[in-house]
Phi, psi and omega in degrees: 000126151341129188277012193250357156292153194232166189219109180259077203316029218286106179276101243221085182291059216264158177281355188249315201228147163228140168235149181217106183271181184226121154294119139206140202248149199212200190275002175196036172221156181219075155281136213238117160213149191239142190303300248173120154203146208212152206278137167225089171260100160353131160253130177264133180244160193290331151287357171136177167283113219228150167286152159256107158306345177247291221298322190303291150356289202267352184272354159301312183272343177288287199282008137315306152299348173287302192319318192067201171315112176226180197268341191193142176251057207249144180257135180215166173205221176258174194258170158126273192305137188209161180258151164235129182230148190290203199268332194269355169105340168294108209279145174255102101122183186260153186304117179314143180287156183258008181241002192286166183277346214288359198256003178277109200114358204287310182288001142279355185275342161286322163329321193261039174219320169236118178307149149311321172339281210281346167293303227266306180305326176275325234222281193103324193296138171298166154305077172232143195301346173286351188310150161317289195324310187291336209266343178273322198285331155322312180266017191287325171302000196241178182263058187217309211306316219280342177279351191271147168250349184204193203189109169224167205246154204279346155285327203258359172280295189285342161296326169303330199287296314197313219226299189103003199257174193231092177218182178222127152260125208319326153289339155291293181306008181241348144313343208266000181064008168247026180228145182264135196263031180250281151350317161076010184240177202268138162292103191272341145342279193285346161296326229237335199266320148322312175084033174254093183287126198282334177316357190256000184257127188291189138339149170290147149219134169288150181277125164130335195272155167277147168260024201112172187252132179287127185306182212255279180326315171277335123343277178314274194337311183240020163064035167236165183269126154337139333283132163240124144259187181249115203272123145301132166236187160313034173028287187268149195318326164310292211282013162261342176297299182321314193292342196263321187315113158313057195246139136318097182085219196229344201283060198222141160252137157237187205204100167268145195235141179178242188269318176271114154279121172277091152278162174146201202238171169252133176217175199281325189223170203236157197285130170219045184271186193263322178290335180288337214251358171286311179277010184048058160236168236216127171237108161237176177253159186255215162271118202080022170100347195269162191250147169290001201322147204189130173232134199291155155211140190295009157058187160324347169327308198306319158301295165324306184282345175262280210321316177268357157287332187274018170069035143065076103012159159302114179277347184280332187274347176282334181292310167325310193308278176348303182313322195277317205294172177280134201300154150069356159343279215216126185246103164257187170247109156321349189242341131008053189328346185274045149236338158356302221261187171262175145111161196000057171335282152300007168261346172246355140319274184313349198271337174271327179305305181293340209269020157295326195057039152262153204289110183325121142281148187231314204276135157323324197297309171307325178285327186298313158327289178340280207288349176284338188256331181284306200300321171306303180303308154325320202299303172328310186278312188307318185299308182294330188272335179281341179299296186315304212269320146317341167054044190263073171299172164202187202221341189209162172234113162290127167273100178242177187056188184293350162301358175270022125278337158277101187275323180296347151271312169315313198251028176250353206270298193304347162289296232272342161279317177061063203209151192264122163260132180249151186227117172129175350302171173279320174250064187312284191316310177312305191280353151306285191314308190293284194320329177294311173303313185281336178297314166321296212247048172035020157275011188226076197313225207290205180281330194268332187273339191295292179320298179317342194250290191328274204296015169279337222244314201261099177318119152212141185284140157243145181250153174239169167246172224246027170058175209074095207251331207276296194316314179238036101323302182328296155304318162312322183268350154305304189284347177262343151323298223274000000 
């Protein structure tokens, strides 16, 4: 191997899984491998729904030791969520799930200090109930809030465990509904009217500053030799996926895919009108100066969760299945926060379909048809309303993450969009996650030469669409009846 190749850690944090791939990149190569992967399983405790943070911890260090020698390490995961730690650096207790119940009700009671409106003008952040901001006004009730000294968000929690060192990174920290996204800096205004001290948040960090060196203890443990440092890259999982979407220009809609789907656009600034924030779409930052626009949508959660009520089935042969049913039968909205919590999924498909008055799917093949034409139909209003409200056209929809293994959602997407879909890479967040590292240690340039080595490097599929653009209007105004 070229000694101008470099070897790279990408730690990768999923709400199900965690991974730690190894990147190494060279001046006209990209290789992707993965080290090391491991189970993120929730715990539920008589307080609620909790991360296990050590289990996560230590399976970051099995795979560093899986990883071998590498040149540099950086973490990225899901947003939202954070550890509190006392004056000694210690953590209280383990980080609440973004799925826990304690945030329910909340947000109105911030509204009713800050409007939404005027939340929304400031912020940029769309409405969801899980937000950091909901989840500190939640936790003001507990004995754990009033003892923290510090507050870090969960990549920058295990670069502490990983470094000794403390910071917060600007795409992550921009979930968090306390940063103003013109400025890239913390909303100090809405912080103050909250009676939220920012001071519990370490330094800003940009992707790309180092965040430290893996301490002397983490070394031995994962048997490599000093100094490895630790790069911030694009912390939250999104936005280093976004940094991977292989695209040409700005004329690009992506579609991140997994437990959640992120549709939107990449823009130089971000939309902050009473109609975008009417339509729940999300300005976080990105890479390089850029906004995140974007609408949450539940994505694969919705699969995930019937496949394991039904005792985890073959999904390829359920998808064959799938295929065969009629198309637009039965619709939900995917973005439907009454799908949020886990547990009887499929009884509660269906219970939306009737109460909707549309024909109950009952066969697993069938529901699964459902949720694959709703989630293409979400892909649809999100692509189309961001395009409008953002005064963004586009020409093609990138597809990153694990849905560009469901070709029968890629190509239900380019219908239901009536857009050339390109699908891939599968590991948009890992390989996002490199490129900030090598870009760090000067083997990559901006964002635009990074996109360029993807698609030189990178399998990637295009789907066309195949018209019937009236078949799913059709289903929009159905599903905007019911």
């Amino acid at each position: 191997m070229s000694a101008a190749v470099k070897s790279y850690a990408a730690v990768d944090l999923g709400a199900s899984s965690g991974r730690v791939m190894v990147g190494r990149v060279g001046p006209d190569s990209l290789e992707l491998t993965e080290a090391h992967r491991f189970v993120n399983r929730p715990v539920r405790v008589p307080e609620g729904l909790r991360w296990d943070a050590l289990g996560l911890y230590a399976g970051v260090l099995d795979g560093l030791r899986a990883a071998g020698q590498v040149d540099s390490v950086g973490i990225d995961s899901w947003a939202v969520d954070y550890g509190l730690l006392d004056a000694d650096g210690a953590l209280l207790g383990n980080p609440v799930h973004y799925r826990d119940s304690r945030t329910e009700g909340v947000a109105e009671k911030v509204w009713a200090t800050v409007p939404a409106r005027e939340l929304y003008a400031a912020t940029g952040l769309q409405y969801a109930p899980f937000n950091t901001l909901y989840q500190l006004t939640a936790a003001r009730a507990s004995a754990q809030l009033p003892h923290a000294k510090r507050l870090l968000l969960i990549p920058d929690l295990l670069t502490y465990w990983l470094t000794g060192e403390q910071g917060t990174e600007l795409t992550n920290a921009s979930t968090t509904q306390l940063i103003d996204p013109r400025t890239r800096d913390w909303s100090y205004g809405i912080a103050s009217r909250l009676g939220i001290d920012l001071g519990l948040f370490a330094p800003l960090r940009q992707p790309g500053d180092l965040a430290g060196v893996l301490r002397d203890e983490v070394l031995e443990e994962a048997g490599l030799t000093g100094p490895v440092p630790v790069t911030a890259v694009g912390s939250h999982d999104t936005a280093s996926a976004v940094a991977a979407v292989p695209a040409e220009g700005e004329r690009f809609a992506y579609i991140c895919t997994g437990t959640w789907s992120l549709a939107g656009l990449e823009l130089d600034a971000p939309v902050l009108s009473e109609e975008s924030r009417a339509a729940n779409f999300t300005n976080e930052l990105g890479l390089d100066g850029t906004v995140r626009y974007l609408r949450n949508i539940m994505g694969l959660w919705l699969l995930q969760e019937c496949v394991r009520a039904w005792g985890d089935p073959e999904l390829g042969a359920l998808l064959l299945d799938a295929a065969k049913v009629p198309a637009l039968r039965s619709v939900v909205d995917a973005g439907d926060s009454a799908f949020l919590a886990p547990g009887r999924m499929p009884e509660r498909i269906a219970e939306a379909c009737r109460a909707s008055g549309q024909p109950v799917p009952v066969s697993p093949a069938e529901i699964t048809r459902c949720i694959l034409d709703s989630l293409a139909l979400a892909h649809r209003r999100a692509v189309a309303e961001a395009q409008r409200l953002a005064d963004h056209p586009v020409d093609v929809v990138h597809v990153v993450g694990g849905g560009t293994r469901n070709a029968l959602l890629c190509q239900l997407t380019a219908d239901a969009c009536g857009l050339p879909v390109v699908a891939g890479p599968t590991e948009a967040a890992a390989l996002g996650n490199v490129l900030v590292q090598a870009r760090a240690h000067g083997l990559v340039g901006d964002l635009r030469d990074g996109r360029r080595l993807l698609t030189r490097t990178q399998p990637l599929t295009r789907y066309e669409p195949r018209g019937g653009a009236a078949r799913w209007s059709g289903a929009e105004a159905r599903l905007a009846r019911g």
